[in-house]
C-alpha positions as CSV (number, residue, x, y, z in Angstrom):
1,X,64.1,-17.2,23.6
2,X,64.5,-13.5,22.2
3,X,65.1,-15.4,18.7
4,X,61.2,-17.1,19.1
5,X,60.0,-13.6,20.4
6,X,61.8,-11.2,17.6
7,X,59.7,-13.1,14.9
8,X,56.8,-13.1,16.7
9,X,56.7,-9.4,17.4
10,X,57.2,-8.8,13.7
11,X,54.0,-11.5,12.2
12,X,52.1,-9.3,14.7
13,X,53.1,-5.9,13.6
14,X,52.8,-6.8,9.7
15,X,49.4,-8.6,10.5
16,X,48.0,-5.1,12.6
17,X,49.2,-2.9,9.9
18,X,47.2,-4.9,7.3
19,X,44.3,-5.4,9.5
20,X,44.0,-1.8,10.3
21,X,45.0,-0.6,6.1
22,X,41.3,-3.2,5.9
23,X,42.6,-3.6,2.0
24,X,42.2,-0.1,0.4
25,X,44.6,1.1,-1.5
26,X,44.7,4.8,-0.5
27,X,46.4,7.9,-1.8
28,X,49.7,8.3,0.5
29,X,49.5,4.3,1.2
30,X,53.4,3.9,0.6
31,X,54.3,7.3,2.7
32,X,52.2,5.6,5.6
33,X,54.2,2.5,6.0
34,X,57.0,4.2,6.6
35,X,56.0,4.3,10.9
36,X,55.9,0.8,11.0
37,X,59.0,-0.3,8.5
38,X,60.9,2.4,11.4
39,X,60.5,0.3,14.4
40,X,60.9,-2.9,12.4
41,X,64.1,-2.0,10.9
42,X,65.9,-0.6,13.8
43,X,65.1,-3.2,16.0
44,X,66.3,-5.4,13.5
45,X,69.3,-3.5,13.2
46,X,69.9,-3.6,17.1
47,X,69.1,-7.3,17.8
48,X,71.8,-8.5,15.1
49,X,74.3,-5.9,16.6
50,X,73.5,-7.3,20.1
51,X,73.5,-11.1,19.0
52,X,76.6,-10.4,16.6
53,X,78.1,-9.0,19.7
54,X,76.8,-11.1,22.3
55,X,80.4,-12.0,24.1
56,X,81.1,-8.0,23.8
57,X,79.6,-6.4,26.7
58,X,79.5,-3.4,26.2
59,X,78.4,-3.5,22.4
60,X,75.4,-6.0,23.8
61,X,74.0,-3.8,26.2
62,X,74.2,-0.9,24.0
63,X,72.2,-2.2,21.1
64,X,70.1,-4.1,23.4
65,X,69.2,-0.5,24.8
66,X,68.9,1.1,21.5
67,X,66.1,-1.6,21.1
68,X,64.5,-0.6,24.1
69,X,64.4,3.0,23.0
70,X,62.3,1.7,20.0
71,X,59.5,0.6,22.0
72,X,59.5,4.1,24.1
73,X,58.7,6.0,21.0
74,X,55.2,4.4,20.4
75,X,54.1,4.3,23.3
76,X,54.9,7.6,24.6
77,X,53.8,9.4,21.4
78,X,50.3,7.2,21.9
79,X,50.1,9.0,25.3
80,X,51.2,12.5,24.3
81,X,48.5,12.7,21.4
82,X,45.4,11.1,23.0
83,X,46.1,12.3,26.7
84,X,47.9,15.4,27.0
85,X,47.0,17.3,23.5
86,X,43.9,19.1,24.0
87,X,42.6,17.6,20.7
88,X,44.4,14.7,18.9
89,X,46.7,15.6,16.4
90,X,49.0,12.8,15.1
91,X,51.9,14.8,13.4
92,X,52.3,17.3,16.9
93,X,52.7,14.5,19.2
94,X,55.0,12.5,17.0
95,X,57.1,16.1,16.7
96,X,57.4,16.7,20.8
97,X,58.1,12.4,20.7
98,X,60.9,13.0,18.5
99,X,62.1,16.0,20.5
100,X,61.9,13.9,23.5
101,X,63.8,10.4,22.1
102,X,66.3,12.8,19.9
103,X,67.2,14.3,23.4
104,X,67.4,11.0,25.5
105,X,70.0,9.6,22.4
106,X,71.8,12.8,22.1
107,X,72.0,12.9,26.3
108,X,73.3,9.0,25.9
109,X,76.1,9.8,23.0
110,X,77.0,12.8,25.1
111,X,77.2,10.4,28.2
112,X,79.2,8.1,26.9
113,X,81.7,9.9,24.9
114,X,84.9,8.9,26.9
115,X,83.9,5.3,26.4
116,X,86.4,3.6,24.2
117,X,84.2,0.5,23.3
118,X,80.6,0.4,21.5
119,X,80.4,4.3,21.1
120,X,79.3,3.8,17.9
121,X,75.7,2.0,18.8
122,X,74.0,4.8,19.6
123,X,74.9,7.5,16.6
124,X,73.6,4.9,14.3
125,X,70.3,4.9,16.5
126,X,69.8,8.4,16.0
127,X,70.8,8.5,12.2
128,X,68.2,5.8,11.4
129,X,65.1,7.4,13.1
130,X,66.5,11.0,12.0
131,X,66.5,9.1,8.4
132,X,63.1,7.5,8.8
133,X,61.6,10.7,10.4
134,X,62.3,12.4,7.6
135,X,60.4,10.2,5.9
136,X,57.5,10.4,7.6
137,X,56.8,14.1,8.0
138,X,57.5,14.6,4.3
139,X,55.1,11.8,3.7
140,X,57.9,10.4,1.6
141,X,56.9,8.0,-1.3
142,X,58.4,7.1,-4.9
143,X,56.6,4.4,-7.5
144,X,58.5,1.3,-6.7
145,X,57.8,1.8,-3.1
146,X,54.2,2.5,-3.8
147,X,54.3,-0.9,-6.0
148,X,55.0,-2.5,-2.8
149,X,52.7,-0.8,-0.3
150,X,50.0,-1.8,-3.0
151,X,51.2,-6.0,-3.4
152,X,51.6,-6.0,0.9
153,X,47.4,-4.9,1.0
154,X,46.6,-6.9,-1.6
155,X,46.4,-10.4,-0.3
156,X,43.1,-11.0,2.1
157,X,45.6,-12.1,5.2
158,X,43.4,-10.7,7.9
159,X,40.1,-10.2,6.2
């Protein structure tokens, strides 16, 4: 089922993103993909770990719960911006978000540490988003990944 349901969940976050870019090609347009390519990546990342390692219990779960943790980020840092900011202000809510997933991964490695098996799920968790965080608070962009944020709104796919 999860291998009808992955697919799925990307058409509709590629399709959202190019409904809500509405075509224009913008100054920054690369730099603001970046968000969404995050949660795509890792969670591609985790669901081949967990499928590769589908008879390995304790790898599964871990990537499996390193997907979950994706989906927290979102969410929460929806709810820290538009409810408990006083005014909405995108790159202060996604800083306490970070603080807040960085310290639930960070409490996980430290809670796991004497495990022998699968330790290794987590640290890679934490270096992608550290790595794509980066990214987006530097507003990171270079000319052949502009090329590409340009060809991905060019086609009228939800227009």
């Amino acid at each position: 089922m999860s291998f009808i349901i992955l697919p799925l969940y990307y058409i509709s976050v590629i399709l959202l993103k190019h409904f809500n870019i509405g075509g224009e090609v913008t100054v920054g347009l690369g730099a603001s993909l970046w968000l969404q390519l995050k949660d795509l990546v890792i969670i591609g990342l985790m669901f081949a770990i967990a499928m590769r390692n589908r008879h390995n219990m304790q790898v599964h779960a871990r990537a499996m719960i390193a997907t979950g943790i994706v989906f927290i980020e979102p969410t929460l840092g929806r709810f820290i911006i538009l409810t408990l900011l006083p005014e909405p202000d995108f790159m202060l809510g996604l800083g306490i978000t970070i603080i807040i997933i960085y310290t639930l991964i960070i409490s996980v490695i430290f809670l796991e540490r004497k495990q022998k098996n699968g330790r290794w799920v987590f640290p890679i968790l934490l270096g992608m988003f550290i790595i794509f965080h980066y990214l987006i608070f530097f507003q990171v962009s270079f000319p052949l990944w502009d090329s590409i944020a340009e060809w991905f709104v060019g086609p009228p796919i939800t227009q």
